[in-house]
KOLFI-63342 format. One line per field, with one value per residue (C-alpha): residue in one letter; chain; y negated, x negated, z negated. Coordinates in steps of 0.02 Angstrom, whole numbers. Layout:
BEGIN
res = c(a; ...)
chain = c(A; ...)
py = c(Y; ...)
px = c(X; ...)
pz = c(Z; ...)
# end
This chain:
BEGIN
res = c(x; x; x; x; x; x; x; x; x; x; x; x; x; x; x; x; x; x; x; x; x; x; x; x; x; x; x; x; x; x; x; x; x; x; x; x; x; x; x; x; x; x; x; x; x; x; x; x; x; x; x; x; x; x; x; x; x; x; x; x; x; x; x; x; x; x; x; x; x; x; x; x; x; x; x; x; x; x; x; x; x; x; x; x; x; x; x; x; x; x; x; x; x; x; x; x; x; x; x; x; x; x; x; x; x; x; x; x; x; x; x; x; x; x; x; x; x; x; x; x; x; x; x; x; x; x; x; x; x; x; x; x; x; x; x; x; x; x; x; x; x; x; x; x; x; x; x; x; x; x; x; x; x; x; x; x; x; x; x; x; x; x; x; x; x; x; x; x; x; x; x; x; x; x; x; x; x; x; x; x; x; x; x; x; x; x; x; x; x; x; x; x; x; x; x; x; x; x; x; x; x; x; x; x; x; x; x; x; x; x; x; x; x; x; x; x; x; x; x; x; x; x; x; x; x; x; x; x; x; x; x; x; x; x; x; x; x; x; x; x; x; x; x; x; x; x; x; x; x; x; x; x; x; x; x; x; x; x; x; x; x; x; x; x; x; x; x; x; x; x; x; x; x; x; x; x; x; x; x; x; x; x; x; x; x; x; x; x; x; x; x; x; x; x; x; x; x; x; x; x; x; x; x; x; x; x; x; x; x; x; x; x; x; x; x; x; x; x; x; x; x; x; x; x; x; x; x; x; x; x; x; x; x; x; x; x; x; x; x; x; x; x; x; x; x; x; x; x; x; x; x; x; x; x; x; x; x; x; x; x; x; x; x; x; x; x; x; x; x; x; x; x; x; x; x; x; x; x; x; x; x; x; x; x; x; x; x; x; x; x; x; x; x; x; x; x; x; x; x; x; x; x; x; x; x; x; x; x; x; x; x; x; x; x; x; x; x; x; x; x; x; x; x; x; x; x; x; x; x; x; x; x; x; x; x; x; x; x; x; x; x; x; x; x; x; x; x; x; x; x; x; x; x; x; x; x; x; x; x; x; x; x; x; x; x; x; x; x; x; x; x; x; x; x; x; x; x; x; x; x; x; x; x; x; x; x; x; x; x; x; x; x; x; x; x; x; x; x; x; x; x; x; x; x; x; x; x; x; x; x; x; x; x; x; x; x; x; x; x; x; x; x; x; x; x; x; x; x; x; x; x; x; x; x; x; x; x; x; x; x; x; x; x; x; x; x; x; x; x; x; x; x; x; x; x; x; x; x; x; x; x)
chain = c(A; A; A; A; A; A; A; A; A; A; A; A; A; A; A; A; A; A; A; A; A; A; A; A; A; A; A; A; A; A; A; A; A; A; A; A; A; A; A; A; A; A; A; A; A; A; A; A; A; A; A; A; A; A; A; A; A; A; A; A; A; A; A; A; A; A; A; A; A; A; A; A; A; A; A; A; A; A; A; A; A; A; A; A; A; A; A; A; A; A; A; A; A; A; A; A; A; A; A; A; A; A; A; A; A; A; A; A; A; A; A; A; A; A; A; A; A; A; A; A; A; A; A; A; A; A; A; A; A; A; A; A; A; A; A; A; A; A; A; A; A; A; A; A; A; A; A; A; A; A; A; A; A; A; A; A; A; A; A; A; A; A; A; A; A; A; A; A; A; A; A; A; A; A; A; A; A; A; A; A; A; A; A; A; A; A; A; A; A; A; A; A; A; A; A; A; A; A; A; A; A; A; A; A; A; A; A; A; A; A; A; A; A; A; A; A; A; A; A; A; A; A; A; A; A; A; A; A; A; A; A; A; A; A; A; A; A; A; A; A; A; A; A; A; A; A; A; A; A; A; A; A; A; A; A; A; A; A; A; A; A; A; A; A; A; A; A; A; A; A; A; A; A; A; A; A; A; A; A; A; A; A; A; A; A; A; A; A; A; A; A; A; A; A; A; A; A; A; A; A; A; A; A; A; A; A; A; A; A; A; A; A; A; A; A; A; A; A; A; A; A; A; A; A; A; A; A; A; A; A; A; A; A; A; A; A; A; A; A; A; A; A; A; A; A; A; A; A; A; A; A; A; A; A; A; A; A; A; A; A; A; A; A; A; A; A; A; A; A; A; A; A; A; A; A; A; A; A; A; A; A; A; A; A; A; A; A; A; A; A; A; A; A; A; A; A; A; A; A; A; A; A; A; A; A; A; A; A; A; A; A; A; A; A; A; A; A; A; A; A; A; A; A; A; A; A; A; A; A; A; A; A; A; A; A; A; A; A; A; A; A; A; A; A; A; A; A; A; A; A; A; A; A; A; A; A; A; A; A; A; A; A; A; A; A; A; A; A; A; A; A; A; A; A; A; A; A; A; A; A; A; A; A; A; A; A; A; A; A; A; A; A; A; A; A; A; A; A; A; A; A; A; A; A; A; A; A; A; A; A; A; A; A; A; A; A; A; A; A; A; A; A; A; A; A; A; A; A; A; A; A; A; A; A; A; A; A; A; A; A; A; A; A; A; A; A; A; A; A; A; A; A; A; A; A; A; A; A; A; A; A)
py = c(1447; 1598; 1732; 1879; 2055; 2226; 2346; 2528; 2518; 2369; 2173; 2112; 1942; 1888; 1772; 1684; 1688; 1588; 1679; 1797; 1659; 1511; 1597; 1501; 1584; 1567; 1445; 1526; 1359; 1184; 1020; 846; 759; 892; 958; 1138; 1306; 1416; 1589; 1623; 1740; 1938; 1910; 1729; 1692; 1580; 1518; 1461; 1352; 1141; 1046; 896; 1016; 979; 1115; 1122; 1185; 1289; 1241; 1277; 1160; 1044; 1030; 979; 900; 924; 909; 1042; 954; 1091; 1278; 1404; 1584; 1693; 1856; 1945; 2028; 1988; 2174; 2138; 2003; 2093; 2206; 2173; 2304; 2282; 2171; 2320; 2398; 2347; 2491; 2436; 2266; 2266; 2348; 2209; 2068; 1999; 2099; 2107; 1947; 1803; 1620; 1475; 1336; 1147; 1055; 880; 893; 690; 690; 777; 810; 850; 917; 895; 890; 707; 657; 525; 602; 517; 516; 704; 671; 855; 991; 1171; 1325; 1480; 1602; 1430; 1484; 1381; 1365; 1265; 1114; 1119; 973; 926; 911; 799; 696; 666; 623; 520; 454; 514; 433; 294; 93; 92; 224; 268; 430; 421; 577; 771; 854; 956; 1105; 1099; 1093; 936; 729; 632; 433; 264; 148; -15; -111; -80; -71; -277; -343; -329; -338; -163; -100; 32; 100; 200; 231; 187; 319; 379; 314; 158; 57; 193; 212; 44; 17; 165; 66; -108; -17; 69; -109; -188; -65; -51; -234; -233; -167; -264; -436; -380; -309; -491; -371; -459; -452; -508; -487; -584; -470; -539; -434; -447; -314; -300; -164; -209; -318; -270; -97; -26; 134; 332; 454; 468; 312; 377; 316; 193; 177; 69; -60; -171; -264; -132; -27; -143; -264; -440; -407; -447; -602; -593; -751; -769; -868; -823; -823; -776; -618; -604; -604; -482; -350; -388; -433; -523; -655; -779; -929; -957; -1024; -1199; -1250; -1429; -1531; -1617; -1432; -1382; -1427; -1418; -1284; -1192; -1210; -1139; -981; -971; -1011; -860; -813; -988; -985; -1146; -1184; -1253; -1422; -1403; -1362; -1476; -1604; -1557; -1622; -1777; -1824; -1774; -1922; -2036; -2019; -1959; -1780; -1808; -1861; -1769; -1644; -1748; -1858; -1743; -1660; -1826; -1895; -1920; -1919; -2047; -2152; -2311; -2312; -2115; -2137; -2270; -2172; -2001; -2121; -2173; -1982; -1913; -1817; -1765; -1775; -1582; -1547; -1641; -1555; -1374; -1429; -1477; -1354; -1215; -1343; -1365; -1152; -1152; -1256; -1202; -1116; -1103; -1168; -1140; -1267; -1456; -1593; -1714; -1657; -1454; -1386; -1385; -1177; -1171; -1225; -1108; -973; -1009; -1044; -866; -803; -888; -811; -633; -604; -526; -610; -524; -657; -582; -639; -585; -591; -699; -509; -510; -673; -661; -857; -890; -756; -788; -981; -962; -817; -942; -1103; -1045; -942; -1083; -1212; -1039; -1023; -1191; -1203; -1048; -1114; -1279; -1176; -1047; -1204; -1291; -1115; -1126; -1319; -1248; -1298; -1216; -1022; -885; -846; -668; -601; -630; -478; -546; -408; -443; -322; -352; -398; -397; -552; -655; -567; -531; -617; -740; -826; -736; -900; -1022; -943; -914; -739; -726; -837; -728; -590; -648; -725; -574; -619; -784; -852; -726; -697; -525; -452; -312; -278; -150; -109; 17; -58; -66; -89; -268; -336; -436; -322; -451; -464; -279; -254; -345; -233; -128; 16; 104; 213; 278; 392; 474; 367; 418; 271; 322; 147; 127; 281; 183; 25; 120; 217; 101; 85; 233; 375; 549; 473; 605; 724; 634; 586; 762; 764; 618; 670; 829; 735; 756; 628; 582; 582; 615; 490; 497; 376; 287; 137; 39; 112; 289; 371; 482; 493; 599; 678; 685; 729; 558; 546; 561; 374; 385; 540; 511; 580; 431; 304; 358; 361; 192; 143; 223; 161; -34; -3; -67; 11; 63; -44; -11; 108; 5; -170; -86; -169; -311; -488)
px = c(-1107; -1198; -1302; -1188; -1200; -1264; -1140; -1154; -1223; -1121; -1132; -994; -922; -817; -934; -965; -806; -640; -476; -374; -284; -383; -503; -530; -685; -880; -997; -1067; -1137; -1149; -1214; -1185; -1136; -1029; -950; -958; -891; -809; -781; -590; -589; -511; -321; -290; -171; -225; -57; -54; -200; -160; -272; -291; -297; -416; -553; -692; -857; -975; -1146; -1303; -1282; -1135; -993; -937; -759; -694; -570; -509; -507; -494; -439; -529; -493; -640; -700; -867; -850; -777; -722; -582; -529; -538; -413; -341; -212; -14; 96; 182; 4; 7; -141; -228; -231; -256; -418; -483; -412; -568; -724; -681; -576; -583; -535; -672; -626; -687; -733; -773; -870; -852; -905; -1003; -1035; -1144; -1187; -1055; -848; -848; -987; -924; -903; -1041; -1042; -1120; -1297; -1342; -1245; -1219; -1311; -1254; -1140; -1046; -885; -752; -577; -419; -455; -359; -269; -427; -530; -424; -380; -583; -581; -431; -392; -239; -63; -92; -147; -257; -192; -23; 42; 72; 105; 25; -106; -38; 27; -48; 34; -59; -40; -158; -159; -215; -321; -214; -349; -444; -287; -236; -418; -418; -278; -217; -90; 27; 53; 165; 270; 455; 550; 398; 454; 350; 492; 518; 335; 322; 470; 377; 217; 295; 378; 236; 132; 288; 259; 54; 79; 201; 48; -95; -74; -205; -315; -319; -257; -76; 7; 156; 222; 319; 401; 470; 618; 659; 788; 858; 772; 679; 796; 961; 974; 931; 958; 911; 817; 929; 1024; 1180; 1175; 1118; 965; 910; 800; 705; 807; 938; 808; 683; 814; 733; 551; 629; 701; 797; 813; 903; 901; 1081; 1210; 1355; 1282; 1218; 1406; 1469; 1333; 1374; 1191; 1152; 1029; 927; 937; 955; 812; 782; 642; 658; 586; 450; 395; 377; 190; 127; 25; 188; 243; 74; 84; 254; 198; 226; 386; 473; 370; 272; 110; -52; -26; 167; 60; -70; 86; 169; -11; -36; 157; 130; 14; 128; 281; 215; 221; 392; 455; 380; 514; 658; 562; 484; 672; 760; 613; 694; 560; 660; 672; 535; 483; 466; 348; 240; 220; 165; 39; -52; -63; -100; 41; 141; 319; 344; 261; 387; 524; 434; 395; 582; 670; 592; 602; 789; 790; 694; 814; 967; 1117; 974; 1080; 896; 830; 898; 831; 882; 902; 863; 767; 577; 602; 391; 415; 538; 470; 309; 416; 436; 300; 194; 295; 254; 433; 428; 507; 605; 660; 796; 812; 1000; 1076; 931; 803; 843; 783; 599; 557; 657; 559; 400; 429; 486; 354; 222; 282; 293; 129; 42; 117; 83; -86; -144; -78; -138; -311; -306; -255; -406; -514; -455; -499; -680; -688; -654; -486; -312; -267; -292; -128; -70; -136; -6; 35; 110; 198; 236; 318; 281; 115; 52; 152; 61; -122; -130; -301; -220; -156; -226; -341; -211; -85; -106; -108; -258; -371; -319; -356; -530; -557; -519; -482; -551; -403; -299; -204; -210; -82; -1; 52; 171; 153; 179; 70; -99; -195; -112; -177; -341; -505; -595; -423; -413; -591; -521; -375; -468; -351; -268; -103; -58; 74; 110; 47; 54; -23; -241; -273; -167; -242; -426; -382; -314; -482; -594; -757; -711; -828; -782; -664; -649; -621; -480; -418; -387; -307; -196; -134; -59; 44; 219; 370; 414; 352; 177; 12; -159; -246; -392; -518; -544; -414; -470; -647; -603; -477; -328; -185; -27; 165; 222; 337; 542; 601; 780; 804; 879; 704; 620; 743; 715; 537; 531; 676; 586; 436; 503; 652; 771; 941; 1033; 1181; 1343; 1423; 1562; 1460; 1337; 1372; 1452; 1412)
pz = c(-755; -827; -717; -675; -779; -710; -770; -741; -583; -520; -541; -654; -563; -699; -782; -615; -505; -580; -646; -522; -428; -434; -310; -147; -81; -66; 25; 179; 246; 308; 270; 177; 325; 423; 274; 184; 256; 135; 184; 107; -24; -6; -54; -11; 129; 258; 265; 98; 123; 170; 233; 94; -37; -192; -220; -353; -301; -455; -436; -552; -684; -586; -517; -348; -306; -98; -2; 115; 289; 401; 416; 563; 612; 630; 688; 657; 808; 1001; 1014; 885; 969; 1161; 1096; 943; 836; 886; 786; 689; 650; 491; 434; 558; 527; 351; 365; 499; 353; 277; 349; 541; 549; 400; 371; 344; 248; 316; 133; 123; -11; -107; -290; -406; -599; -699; -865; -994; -950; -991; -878; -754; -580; -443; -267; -184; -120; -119; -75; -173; -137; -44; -116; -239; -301; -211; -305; -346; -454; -623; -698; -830; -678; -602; -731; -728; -583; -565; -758; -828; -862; -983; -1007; -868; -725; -657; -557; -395; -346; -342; -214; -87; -147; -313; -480; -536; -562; -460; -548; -473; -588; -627; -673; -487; -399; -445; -426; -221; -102; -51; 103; 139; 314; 389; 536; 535; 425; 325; 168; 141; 67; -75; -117; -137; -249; -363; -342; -399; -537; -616; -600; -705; -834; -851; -864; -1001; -1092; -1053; -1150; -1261; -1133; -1003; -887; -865; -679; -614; -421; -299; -178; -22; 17; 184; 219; 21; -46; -197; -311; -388; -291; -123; 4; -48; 72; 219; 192; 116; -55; -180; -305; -441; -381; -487; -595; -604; -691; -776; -840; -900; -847; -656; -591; -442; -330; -167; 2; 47; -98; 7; 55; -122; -198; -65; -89; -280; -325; -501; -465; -569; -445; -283; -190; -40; 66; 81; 247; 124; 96; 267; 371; 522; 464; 439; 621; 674; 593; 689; 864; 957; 847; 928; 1081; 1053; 1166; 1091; 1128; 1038; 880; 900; 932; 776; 667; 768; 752; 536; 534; 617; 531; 351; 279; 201; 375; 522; 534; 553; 671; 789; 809; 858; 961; 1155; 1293; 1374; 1257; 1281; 1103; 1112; 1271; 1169; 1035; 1152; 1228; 1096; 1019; 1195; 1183; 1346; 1363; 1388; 1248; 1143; 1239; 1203; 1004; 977; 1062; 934; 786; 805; 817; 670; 574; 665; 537; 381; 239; 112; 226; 154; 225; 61; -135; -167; -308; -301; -265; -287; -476; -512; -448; -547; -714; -704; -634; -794; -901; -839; -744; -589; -452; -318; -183; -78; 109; 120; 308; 342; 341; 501; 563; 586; 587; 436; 353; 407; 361; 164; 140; 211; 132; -61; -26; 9; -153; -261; -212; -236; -406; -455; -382; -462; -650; -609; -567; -756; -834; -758; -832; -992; -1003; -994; -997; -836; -766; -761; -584; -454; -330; -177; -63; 106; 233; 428; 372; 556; 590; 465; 466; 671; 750; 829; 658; 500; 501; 478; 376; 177; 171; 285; 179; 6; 83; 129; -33; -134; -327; -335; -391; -483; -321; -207; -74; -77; 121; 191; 394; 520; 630; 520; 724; 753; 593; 614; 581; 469; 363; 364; 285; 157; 98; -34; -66; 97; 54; 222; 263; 453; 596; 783; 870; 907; 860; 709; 647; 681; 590; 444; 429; 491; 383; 278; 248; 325; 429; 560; 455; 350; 546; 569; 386; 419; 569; 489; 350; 352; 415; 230; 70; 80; 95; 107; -15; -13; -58; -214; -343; -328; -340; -169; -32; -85; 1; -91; -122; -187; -328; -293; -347; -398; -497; -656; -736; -662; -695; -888; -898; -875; -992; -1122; -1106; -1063; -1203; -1076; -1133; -967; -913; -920; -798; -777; -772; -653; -504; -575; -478)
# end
């Protein structure tokens, strides 16, 4: 940025200050750890001016990247304010604008760069000088920051009020687990639907990168397959397969409510009694009510009767029964606990036509025939969404078989054998219920989580209640979408160990009820506040038949079973 020009008596600011309307302001003061005050510039309304909003910073030689995270009304002098013009002086008042009474802007100021346009941005150890020209970031400078639309990133949406695409790296985004949070009726279900579908098509081009993924969705309430619900409720929109054709398999756990919702799916899908384990029942404990000793019960009683077995004989033990009261002996097992274990066994199992006790598919190895062969898998719950324990039990039990062949195939790769899988995505709504303290240590999720990418497998969870999920899990969940959220301690957890975070607290708790999300962590360089994209318009829906060259169905065969 050159020196400015004395011109006929006056400094020309042309050469310093940006084009008329990209103007923020100047910086009047502050500090790397409090942020920057900008003092906003003559002819910018304060009421244009979001908090989240994306400013670059003109220093000697560099340039600095903030965030707005804050907006303050000042006054040079007290007088003004003791007895300030009427509301219909508008002379009066126009003369005060900008010398007697101005705006400061709060700037979080995040990254820096340096030298040329194609230097890589680094993290701000210095602030700018006094007098930096503040204004709006342009779209080169934030593809800089953020990568642009291509292999490697995705869009996910645009800065508040700003004309420009913000993407999230694909590569960082599927190395770590990640989570979106949200109150109800924020809109997590449709971000995540644009999320999975933008994954679906980065992958589509990575085979000759090793950057394959594939993703296993858990739909609980029927959202993510064949079609699901619009804003509001009152319509319909392409879901998955609908949109991305053969690069989606959907299976189901209810076929009956399958045909009547007119939903084309792959295969449908059984836990079998061999497949279920004590382990299983844990992670369910407080969802059937079970005490300690019912769980411990349920392990002692898996070494008596077999792993195959257990089930069936821990439901038609009778405490009565002489044989019964041997058998509890010799475990140290007491009678009520039997009574407590099979009560919520027999709810567990009761009116679950996926659960078969003989016969039934191995579900685990279909599941992974796809999953292999880089087709997404959408596993549809059906009338069954709405039965927690049923849910929690199936996303637990093929978790678990996944993960241990996708560790024992990672484990051939490092003995020089074999080929790496593509990267498994698992999603999982009501994350809480699998990740709270009181059993993220026994149940899958919690241990990938914890162990990262070791094994080619990472979560992606969805939550509105980011507080109940254990801290040592949450650490763990690398990149942090987060729309609204009311709750003081769900706002904590979902910005705990982040940098700045009272100011983005302050930021967050401004967003709006729908459609907008502050973003965070490992797949972007800084936190950023944005409109997310509208899934469903017919603009959407043919980006990504273009780029997948899916042809789109049939209108009349569009909802066909």
């Amino acid at each position: 940025m050159s020196a400015p020009h004395h011109v006929n008596g006056a400094y020309d600011l042309s050469t310093v200050m940006p084009p008329d309307g990209t103007a923020l302001g100047t910086v009047i003061g502050g500090s790397l750890t409090k942020g920057l005050e900008v003092r906003l510039a003559a002819g910018r309304l304060v009421e244009e001016i979001a908090a989240g909003r994306y400013v670059t910073i003109e220093a000697t030689g560099q340039k600095f990247f903030g965030m707005i995270t804050d907006v303050e009304l000042r006054a040079a002098s007290e007088a003004v304010l003791r007895q300030p013009p009427e509301p219909d002086d508008g002379f009066l008042r126009a003369i005060f604008a900008g010398t007697a009474v101005y705006a400061v802007l709060h700037v979080m100021p995040m990254l820096r760069v340096t030298g040329a346009a194609a230097s890589t941005p680094e993290p701000v150890k210095t602030v700018p000088s006094h007098f930096s020209a503040v204004r709006d970031a342009t779209q080169a400078e934030v593809s800089q920051i953020f990568g642009e639309d291509g292999p490697g990133h995705f869009v996910i949406g645009t800065p508040l009020d700003m004309d420009v695409k913000v993407c999230l790296s694909y590569d960082r985004f599927i190395e770590r687990s990640n989570g979106i949070f949200g109150k109800s009726g924020t809109g997590k279900t449709f971000l995540t639907r644009s999320i999975l579908t933008h994954l679906i098509d980065k992958s589509s081009a990575q085979r000759d990168r090793g950057k394959r993924s594939v993703n296993l969705v858990f739909d609980m309430h029927n959202e993510y397959g064949w079609e699901g619900s619009s804003e509001g409720g009152t319509g319909k929109v392409k879901a998955l397969k609908q949109l991305l054709g053969n690069a989606v398999a959907v299976m189901t756990l209810d076929e009956a409510s399958s045909r009547r919702r007119g939903v084309r799916y792959d295969t449908a899908i059984t836990i079998r009694y061999q497949d279920i384990e004590p382990g299983d029942i844990a992670v369910l404990q407080q969802t059937l009510n079970l005490t300690d000793n019912a769980v411990e019960a349920a392990h002692e009683l898996a070494k008596h009767f077999g792993q195959p077995h257990w089930l069936r004989g821990a439901m038609e033990l009778v405490e009565s029964d002489e044989e019964t009261a041997d058998l509890l002996q010799r475990r140290g097992i007491h009678a009520a606990t039997i009574l407590n274990l099979r009560r919520g066994l027999q709810r567990l199992v009761r009116n679950k036509h996926f659960l078969v006790e003989h016969g039934g598919a191995d579900s685990v190895q279909s599941i992974l025939k796809y999953l292999l062969h880089g087709t997404n898998v959408v596993l549809e719950f059906g009338a069954y969404g709405n039965d927690l324990p049923a849910y929690m039990l199936v996303a637990n039990v093929l978790t678990r078989r996944l993960h241990e062949v996708y560790r024992e195939r990672i484990e051939a790769v490092h003995g020089g054998t074999g080929e790496p899988p593509p990267h498994l995505i698992i999603t999982i709504e009501e994350a809480h219920k699998f990740l709270n303290p009181q059993v993220a240590r026994q149940t899958i999720f919690g241990e990938i989580a914890r162990e990262m990418r070791k094994y080619h497998v990472t979560l992606l969870v969805i939550d509105q209640r980011p507080s109940a999920i254990d801290d040592e899990v949450l650490s763990q969940i690398a990149t942090r979408i987060t729309c609204l959220l009311d709750n003081e301690r769900d706002i904590d957890a979902a910005l705990g160990g982040i940098a700045g975070a009272r100011e983005l607290r302050a930021v967050l708790a401004k967003l709006e009820t729908k459609q907008q999300a502050l973003i965070l962590g490992h797949a972007v360089p800084m936190p950023v506040v944005v409109r997310t994209e509208t899934y469903g318009t017919e603009a959407f829906y043919a980006t990504f038949r273009q780029r997948l060259g899916v042809p789109p169905p049939p209108v009349d065969d569009l909802y066909a079973p």
